[in-house]
C-alpha atoms as an extended CHARMM CRD file, in Angstrom:
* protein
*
       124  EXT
         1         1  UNK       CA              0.0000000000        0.0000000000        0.0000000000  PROA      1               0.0000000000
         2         2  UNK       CA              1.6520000000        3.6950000000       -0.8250000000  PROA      2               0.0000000000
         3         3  UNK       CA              1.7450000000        5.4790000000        1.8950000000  PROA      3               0.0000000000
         4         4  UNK       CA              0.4220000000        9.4080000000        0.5150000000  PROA      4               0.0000000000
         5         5  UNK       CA              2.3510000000       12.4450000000        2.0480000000  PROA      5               0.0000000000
         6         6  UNK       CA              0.1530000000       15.0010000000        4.1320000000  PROA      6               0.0000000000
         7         7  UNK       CA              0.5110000000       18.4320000000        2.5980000000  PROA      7               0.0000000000
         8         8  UNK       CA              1.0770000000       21.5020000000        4.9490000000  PROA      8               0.0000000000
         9         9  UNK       CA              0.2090000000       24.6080000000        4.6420000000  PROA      9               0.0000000000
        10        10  UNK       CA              3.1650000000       26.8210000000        3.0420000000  PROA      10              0.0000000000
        11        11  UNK       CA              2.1920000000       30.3310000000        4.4640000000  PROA      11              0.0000000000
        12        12  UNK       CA              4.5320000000       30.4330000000        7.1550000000  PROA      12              0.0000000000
        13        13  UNK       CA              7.1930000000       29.2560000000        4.9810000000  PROA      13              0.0000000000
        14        14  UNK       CA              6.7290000000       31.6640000000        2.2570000000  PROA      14              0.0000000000
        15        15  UNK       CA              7.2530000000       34.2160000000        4.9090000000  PROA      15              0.0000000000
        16        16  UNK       CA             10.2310000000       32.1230000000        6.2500000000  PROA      16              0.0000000000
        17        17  UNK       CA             11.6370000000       32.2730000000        2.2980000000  PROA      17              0.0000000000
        18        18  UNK       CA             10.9160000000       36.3860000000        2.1680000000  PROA      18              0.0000000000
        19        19  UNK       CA             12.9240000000       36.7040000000        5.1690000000  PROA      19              0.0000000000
        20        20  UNK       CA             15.8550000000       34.7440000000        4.0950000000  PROA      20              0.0000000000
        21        21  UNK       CA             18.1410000000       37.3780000000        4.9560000000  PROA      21              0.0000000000
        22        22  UNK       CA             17.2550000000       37.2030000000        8.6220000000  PROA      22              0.0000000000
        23        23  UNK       CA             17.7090000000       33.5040000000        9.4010000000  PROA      23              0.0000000000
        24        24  UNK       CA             20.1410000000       32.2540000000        7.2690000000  PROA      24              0.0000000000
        25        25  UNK       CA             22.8350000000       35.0110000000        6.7640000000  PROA      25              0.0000000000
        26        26  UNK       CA             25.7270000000       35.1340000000        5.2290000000  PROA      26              0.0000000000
        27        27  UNK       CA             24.8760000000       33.9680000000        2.0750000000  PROA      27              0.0000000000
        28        28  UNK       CA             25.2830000000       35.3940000000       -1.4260000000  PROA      28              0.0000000000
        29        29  UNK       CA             22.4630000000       37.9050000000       -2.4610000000  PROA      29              0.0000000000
        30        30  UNK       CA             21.2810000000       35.2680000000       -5.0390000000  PROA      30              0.0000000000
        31        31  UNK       CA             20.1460000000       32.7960000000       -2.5190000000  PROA      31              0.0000000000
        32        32  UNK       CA             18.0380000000       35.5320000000       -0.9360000000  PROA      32              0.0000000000
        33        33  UNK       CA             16.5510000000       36.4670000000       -4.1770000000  PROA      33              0.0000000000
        34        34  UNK       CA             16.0100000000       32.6630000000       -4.6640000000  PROA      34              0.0000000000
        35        35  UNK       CA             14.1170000000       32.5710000000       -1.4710000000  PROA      35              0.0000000000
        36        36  UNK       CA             12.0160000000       35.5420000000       -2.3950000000  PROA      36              0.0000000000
        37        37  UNK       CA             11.1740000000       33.8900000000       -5.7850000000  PROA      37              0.0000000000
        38        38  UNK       CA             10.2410000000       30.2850000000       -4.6960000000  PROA      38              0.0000000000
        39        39  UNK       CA              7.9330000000       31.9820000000       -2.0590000000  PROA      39              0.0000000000
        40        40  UNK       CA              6.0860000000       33.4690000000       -4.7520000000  PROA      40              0.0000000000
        41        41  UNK       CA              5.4770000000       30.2750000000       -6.8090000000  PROA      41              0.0000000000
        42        42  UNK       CA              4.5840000000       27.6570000000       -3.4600000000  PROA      42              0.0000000000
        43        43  UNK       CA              0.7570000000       26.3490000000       -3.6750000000  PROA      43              0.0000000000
        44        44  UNK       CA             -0.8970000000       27.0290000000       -0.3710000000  PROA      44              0.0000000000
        45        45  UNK       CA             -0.0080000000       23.4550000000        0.3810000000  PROA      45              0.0000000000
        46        46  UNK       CA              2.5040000000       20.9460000000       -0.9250000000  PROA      46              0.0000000000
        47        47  UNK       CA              4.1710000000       17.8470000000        0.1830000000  PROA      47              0.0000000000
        48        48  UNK       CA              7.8760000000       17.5930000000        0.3230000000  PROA      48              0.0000000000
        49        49  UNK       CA              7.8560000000       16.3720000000       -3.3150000000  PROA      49              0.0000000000
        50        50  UNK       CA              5.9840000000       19.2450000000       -3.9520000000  PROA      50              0.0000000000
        51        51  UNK       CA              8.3960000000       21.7900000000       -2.4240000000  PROA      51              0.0000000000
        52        52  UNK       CA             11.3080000000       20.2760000000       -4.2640000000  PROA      52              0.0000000000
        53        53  UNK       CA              9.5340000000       20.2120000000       -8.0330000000  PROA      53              0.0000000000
        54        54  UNK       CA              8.9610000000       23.7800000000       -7.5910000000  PROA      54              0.0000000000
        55        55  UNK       CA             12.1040000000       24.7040000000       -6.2590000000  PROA      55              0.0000000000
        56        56  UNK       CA             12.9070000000       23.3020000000       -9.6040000000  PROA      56              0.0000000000
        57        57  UNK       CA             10.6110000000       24.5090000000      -11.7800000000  PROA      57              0.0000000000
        58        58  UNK       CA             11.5390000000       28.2950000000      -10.0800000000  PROA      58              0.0000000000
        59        59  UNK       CA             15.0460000000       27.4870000000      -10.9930000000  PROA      59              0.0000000000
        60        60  UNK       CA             14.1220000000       26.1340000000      -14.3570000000  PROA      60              0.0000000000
        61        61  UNK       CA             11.8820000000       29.5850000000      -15.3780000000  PROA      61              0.0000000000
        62        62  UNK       CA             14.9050000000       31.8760000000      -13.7130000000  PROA      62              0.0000000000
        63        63  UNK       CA             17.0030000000       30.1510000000      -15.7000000000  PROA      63              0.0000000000
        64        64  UNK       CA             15.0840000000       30.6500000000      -19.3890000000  PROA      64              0.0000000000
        65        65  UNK       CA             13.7410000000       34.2600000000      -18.0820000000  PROA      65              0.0000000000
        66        66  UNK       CA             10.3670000000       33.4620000000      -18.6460000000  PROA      66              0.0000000000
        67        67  UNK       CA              7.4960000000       32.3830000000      -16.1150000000  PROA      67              0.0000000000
        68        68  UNK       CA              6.7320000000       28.9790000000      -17.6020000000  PROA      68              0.0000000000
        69        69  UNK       CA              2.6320000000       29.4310000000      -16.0450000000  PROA      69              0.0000000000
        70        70  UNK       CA              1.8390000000       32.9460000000      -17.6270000000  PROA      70              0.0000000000
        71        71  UNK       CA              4.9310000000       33.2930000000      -20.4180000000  PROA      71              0.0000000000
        72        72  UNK       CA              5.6440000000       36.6500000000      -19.1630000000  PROA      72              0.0000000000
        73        73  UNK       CA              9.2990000000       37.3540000000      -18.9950000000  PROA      73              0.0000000000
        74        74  UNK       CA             10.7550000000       37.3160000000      -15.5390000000  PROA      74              0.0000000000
        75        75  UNK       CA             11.9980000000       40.4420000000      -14.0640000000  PROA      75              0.0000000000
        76        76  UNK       CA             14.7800000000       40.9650000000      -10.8900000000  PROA      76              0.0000000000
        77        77  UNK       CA             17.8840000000       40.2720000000      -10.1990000000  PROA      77              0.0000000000
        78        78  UNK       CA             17.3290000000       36.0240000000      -10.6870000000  PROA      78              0.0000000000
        79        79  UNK       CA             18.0240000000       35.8140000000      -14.5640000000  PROA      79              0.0000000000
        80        80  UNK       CA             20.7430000000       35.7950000000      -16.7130000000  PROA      80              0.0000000000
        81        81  UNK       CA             23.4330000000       34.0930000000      -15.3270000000  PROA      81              0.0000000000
        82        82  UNK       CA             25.0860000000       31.2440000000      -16.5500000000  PROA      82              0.0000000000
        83        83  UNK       CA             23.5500000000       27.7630000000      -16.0940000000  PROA      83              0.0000000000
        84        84  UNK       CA             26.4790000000       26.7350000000      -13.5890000000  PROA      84              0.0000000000
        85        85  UNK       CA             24.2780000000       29.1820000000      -11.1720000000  PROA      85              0.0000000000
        86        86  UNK       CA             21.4030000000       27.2270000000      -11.4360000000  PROA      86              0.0000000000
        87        87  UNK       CA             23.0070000000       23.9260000000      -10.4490000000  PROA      87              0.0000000000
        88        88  UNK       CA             24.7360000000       25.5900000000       -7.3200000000  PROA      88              0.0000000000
        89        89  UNK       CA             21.6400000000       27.2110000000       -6.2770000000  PROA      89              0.0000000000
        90        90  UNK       CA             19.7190000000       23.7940000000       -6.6140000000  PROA      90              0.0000000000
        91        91  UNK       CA             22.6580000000       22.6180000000       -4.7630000000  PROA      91              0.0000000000
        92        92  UNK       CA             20.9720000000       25.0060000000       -1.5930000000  PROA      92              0.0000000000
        93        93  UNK       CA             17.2590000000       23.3570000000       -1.9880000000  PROA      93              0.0000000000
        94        94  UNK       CA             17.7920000000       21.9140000000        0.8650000000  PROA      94              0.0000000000
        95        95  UNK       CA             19.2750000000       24.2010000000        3.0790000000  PROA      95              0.0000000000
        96        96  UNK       CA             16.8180000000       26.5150000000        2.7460000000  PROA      96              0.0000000000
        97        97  UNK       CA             14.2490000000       23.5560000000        3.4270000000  PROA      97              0.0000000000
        98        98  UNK       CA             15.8320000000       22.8880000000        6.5670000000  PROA      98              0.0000000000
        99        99  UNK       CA             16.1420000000       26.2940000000        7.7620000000  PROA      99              0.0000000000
       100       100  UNK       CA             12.1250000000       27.3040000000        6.6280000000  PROA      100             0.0000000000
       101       101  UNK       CA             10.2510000000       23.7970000000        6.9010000000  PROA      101             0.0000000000
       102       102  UNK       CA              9.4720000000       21.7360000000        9.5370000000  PROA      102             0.0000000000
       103       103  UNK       CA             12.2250000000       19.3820000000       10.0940000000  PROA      103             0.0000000000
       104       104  UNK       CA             10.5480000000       15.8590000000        8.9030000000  PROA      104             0.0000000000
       105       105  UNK       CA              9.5510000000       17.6150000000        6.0360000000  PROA      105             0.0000000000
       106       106  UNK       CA             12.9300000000       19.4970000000        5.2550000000  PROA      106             0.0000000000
       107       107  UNK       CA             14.3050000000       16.0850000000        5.3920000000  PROA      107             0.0000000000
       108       108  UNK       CA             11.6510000000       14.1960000000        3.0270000000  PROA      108             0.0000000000
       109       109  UNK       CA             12.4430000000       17.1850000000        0.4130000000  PROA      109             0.0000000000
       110       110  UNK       CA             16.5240000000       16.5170000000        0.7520000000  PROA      110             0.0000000000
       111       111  UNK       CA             15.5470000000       12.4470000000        0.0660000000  PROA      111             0.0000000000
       112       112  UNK       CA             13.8200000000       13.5150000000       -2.7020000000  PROA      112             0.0000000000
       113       113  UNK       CA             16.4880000000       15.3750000000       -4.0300000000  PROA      113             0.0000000000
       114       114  UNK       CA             18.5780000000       13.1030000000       -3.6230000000  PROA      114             0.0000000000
       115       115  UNK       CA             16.7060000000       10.0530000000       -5.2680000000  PROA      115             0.0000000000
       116       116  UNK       CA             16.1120000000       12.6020000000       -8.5710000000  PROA      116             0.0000000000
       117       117  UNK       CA             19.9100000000       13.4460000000       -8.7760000000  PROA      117             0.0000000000
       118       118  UNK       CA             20.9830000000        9.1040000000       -8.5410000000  PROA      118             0.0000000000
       119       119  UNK       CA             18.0620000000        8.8620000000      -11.2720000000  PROA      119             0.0000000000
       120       120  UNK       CA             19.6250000000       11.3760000000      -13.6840000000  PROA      120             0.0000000000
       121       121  UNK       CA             23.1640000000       10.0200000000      -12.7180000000  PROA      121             0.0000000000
       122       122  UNK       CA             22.3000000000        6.8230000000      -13.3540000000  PROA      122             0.0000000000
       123       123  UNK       CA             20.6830000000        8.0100000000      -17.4470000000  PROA      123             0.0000000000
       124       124  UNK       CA             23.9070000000        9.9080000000      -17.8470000000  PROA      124             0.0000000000
């Protein structure tokens, strides 16, 4: 029998993500403006799986400069650098889980990650 994730709610950590800054600091600019960005594209709830595809899908649009729901170009600070970026910032998914999530769930996002990346590694 699978065993279905509970989704939480992800208003307290879209305001966890806004203020970046505050709790996690000193970190790079882009990881704030990262934070900021994800917050804005969460559901109002997700499962860890959740959290982590749009982490990716937020890294993903940043990445092409376009918001892949409304194909509106992107605007900020979060575009335009080159795809090496990306990677390290995906590399951070799950430090900022850990520091804005609850900490079952930060973990369950980091497995996820994890299991995605030995998936690809193992097509490459």
């Amino acid at each position: 029998m699978i065993k279905l994730e509970t989704a939480i709610s992800m208003e307290p950590i879209k305001e966890k993500l806004k203020k970046l800054p505050e709790i996690m600091p000193g970190h790079e600019q882009i990881i704030y403006d990262f934070g900021a960005f994800l917050a804005d594209r969460l559901n109002p709830e997700l499962v860890p799986q959740g959290f982590a595809m749009a982490a990716e899908l937020a890294l993903y649009d940043a990445q092409k400069g376009v918001d892949g729901f409304t194909g509106k170009p992107i605007s900020g600070r979060l575009h335009g650098y080159p795809p090496q970026l990306y990677a390290v910032l995906r590399m951070y998914v799950p430090q900022i889980a850990k520091t804005v999530c609850p900490e079952d769930f930060a973990q369950k996002v980091e497995n996820f990650q994890q299991q995605v990346n030995a998936r690809t590694r193992e097509k490459s």
